[in-house]
MDAnalysis code that builds the backbone (N, CA, C; Angstrom):
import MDAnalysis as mda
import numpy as np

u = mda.Universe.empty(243, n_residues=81, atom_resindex=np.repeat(np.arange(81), 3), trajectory=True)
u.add_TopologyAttr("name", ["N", "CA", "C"] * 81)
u.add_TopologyAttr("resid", np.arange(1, 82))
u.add_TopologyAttr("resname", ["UNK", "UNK", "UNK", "UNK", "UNK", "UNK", "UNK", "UNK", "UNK", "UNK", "UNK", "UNK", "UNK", "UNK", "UNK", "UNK", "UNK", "UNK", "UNK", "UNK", "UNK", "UNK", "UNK", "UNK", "UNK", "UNK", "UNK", "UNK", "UNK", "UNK", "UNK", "UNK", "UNK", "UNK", "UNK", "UNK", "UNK", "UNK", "UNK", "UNK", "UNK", "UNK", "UNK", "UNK", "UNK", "UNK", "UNK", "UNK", "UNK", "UNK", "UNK", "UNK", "UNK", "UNK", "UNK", "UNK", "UNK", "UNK", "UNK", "UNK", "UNK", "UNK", "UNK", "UNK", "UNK", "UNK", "UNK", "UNK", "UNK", "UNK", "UNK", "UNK", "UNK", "UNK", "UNK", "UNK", "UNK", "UNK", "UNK", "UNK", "UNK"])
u.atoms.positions = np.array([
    [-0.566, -22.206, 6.752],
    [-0.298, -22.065, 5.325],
    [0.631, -23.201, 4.907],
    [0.201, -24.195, 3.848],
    [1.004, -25.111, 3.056],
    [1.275, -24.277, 1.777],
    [2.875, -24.306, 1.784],
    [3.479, -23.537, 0.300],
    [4.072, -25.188, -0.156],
    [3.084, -24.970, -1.613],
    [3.640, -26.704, -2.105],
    [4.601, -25.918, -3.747],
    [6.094, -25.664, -3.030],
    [7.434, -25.608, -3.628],
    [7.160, -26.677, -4.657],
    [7.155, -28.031, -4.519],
    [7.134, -29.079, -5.753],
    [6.142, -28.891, -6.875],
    [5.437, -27.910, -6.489],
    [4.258, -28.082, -7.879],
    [4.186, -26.475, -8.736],
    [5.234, -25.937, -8.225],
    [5.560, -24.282, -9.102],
    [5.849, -24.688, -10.178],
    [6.794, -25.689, -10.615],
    [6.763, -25.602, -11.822],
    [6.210, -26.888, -13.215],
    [5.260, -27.009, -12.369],
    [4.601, -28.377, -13.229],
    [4.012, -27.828, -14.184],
    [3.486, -26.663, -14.327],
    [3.190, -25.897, -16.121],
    [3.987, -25.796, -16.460],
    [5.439, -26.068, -16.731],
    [6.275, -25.981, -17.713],
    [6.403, -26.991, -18.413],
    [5.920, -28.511, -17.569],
    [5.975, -29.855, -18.297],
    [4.580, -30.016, -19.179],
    [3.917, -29.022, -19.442],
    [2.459, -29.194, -19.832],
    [2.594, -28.932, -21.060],
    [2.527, -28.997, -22.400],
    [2.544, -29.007, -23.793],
    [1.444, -28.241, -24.281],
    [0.064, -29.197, -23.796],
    [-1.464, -28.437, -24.529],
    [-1.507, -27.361, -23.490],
    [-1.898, -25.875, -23.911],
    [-2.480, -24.723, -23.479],
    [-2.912, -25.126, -22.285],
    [-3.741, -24.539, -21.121],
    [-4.296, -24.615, -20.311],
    [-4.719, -23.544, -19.326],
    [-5.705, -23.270, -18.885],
    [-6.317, -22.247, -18.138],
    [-6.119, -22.881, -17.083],
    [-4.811, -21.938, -15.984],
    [-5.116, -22.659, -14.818],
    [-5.026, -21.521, -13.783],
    [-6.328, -22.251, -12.521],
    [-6.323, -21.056, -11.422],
    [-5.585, -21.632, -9.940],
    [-4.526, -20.456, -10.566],
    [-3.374, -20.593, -9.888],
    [-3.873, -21.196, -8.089],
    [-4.709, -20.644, -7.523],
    [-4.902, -20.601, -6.028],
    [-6.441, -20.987, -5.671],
    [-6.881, -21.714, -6.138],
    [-8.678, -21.636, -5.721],
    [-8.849, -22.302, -4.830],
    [-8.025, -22.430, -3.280],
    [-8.041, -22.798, -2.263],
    [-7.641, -22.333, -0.904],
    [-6.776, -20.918, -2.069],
    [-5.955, -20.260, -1.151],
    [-5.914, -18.530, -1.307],
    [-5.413, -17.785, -0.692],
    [-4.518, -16.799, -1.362],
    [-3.439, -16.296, -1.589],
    [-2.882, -16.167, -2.594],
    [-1.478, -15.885, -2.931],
    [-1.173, -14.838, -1.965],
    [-1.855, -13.507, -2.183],
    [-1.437, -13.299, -1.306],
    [-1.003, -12.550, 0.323],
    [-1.481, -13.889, 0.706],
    [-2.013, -13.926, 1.992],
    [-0.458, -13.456, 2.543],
    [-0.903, -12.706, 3.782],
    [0.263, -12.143, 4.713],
    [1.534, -13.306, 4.822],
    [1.043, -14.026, 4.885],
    [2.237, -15.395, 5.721],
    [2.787, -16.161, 4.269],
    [2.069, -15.639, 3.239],
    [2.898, -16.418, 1.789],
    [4.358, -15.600, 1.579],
    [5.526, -16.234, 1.486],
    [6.823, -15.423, 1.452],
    [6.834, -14.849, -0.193],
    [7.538, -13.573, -0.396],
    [7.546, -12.997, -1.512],
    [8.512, -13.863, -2.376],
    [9.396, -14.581, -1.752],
    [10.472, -15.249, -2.917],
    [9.351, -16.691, -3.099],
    [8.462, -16.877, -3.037],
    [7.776, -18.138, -3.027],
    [6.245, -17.530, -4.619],
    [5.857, -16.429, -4.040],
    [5.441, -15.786, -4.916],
    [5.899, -15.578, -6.149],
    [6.965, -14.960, -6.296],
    [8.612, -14.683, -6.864],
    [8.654, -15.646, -8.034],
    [8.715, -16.370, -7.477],
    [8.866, -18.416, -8.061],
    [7.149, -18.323, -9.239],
    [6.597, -18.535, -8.000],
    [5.436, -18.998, -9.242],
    [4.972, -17.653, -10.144],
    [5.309, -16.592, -10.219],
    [5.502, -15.529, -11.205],
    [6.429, -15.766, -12.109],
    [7.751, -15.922, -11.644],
    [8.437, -16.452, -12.639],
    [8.082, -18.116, -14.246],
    [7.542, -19.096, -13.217],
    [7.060, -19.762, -13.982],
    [5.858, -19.355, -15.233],
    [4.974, -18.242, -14.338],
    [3.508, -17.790, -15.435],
    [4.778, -17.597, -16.520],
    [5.547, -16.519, -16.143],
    [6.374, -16.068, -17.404],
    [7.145, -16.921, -18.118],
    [7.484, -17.731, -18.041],
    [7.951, -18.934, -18.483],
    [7.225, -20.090, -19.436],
    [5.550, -19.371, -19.436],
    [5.172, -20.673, -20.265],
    [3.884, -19.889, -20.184],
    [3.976, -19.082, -21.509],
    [3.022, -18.183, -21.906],
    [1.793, -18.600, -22.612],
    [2.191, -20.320, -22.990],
    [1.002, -20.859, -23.761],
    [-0.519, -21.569, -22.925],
    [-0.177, -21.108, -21.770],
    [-0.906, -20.994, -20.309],
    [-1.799, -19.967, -19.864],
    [-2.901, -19.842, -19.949],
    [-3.828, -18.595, -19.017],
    [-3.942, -18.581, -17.602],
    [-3.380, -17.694, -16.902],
    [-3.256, -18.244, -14.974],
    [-4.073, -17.372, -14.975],
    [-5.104, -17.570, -13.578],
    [-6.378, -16.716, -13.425],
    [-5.564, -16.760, -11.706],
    [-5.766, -15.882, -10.988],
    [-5.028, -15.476, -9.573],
    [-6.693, -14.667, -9.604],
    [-7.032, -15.224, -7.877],
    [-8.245, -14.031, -7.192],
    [-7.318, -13.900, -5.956],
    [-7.488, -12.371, -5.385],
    [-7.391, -12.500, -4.165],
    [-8.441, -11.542, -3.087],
    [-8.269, -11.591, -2.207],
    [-8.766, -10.878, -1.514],
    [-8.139, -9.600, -0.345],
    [-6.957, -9.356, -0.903],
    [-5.755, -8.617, -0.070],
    [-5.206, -7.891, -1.373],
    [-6.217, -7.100, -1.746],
    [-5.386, -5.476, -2.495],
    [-4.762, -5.065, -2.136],
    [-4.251, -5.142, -0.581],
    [-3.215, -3.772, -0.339],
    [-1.830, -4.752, -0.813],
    [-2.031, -5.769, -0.305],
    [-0.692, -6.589, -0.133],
    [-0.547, -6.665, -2.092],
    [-1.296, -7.369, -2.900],
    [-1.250, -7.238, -4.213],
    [-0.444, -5.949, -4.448],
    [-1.091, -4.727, -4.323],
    [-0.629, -3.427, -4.862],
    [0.846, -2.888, -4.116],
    [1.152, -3.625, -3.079],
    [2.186, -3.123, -2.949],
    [3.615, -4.498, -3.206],
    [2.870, -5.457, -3.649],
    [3.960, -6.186, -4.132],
    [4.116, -6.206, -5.757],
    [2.803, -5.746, -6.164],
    [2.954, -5.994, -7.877],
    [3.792, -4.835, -8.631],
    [4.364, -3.864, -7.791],
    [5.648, -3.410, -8.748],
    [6.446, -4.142, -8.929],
    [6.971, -4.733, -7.833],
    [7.926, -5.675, -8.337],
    [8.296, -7.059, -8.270],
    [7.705, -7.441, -9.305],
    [6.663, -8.531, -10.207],
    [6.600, -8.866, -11.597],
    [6.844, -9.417, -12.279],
    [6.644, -9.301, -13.840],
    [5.532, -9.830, -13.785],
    [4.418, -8.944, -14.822],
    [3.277, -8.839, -15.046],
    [3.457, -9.638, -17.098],
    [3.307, -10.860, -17.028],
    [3.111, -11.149, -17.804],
    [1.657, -11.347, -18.991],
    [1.433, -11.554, -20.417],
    [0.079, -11.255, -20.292],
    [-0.994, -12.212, -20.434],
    [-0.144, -13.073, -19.965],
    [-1.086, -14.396, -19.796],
    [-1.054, -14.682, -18.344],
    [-1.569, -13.384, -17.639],
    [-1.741, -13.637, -16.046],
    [-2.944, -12.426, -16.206],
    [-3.978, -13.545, -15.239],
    [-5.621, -12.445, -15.162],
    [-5.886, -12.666, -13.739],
    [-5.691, -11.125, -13.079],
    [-5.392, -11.013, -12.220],
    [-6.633, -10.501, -11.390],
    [-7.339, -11.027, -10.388],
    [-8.826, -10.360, -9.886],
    [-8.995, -10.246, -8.475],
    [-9.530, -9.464, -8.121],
    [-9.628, -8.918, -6.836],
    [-11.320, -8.731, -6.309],
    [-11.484, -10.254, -5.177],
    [-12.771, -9.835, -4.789],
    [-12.914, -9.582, -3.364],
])
C-alpha cells in the first residue's frame, strides 16, 4: 500500500467544481489504510464542498464500522461493490 499524504489536500487548491474519484486504483478502505490517513482525506471532502468525491469500495464491513466516526459530508457518494 502507497498512502500519497502530499496529494490529500490538492482539492482545496482547485477553484472550478470537480467530480473526483477519490480511489480508482485503490481501496480506501483496505485493512492496511491507517484511520488517521482516512481521517485526513475526509476531512478535506469536508472542506471543499464545491467538489463531488465518488469513493467505491469493496470492504463493507471495514466501511460500516469506521463510518460512525467520520463526517459524512454531502458531497461524498459513497458505493459499495
Amino acid at each position: 500500500i502507497t498512502l500519497h499524504e502530499d496529494l490529500i489536500t490538492l482539492p482545496l487548491k482547485w477553484k472550478q467544481p470537480r467530480v473526483i474519484f477519490v480511489n480508482s486504483m485503490s481501496d480506501l478502505f483496505h485493512k492496511d489504510v491507517p484511520f488517521s490517513f482516512i481521517e485526513k482525506i475526509f476531512r478535506t471532502m469536508s472542506e471543499s464542498p464545491r467538489h463531488i468525491y465518488q469513493i467505491l469500495t469493496k470492504r463493507s464491513d471495514r466501511l460500516r464500522e469506521l463510518s460512525q466516526d467520520l463526517p459524512w459530508p454531502n458531497n461524498v457518494w459513497m458505493g459499495v461493490s
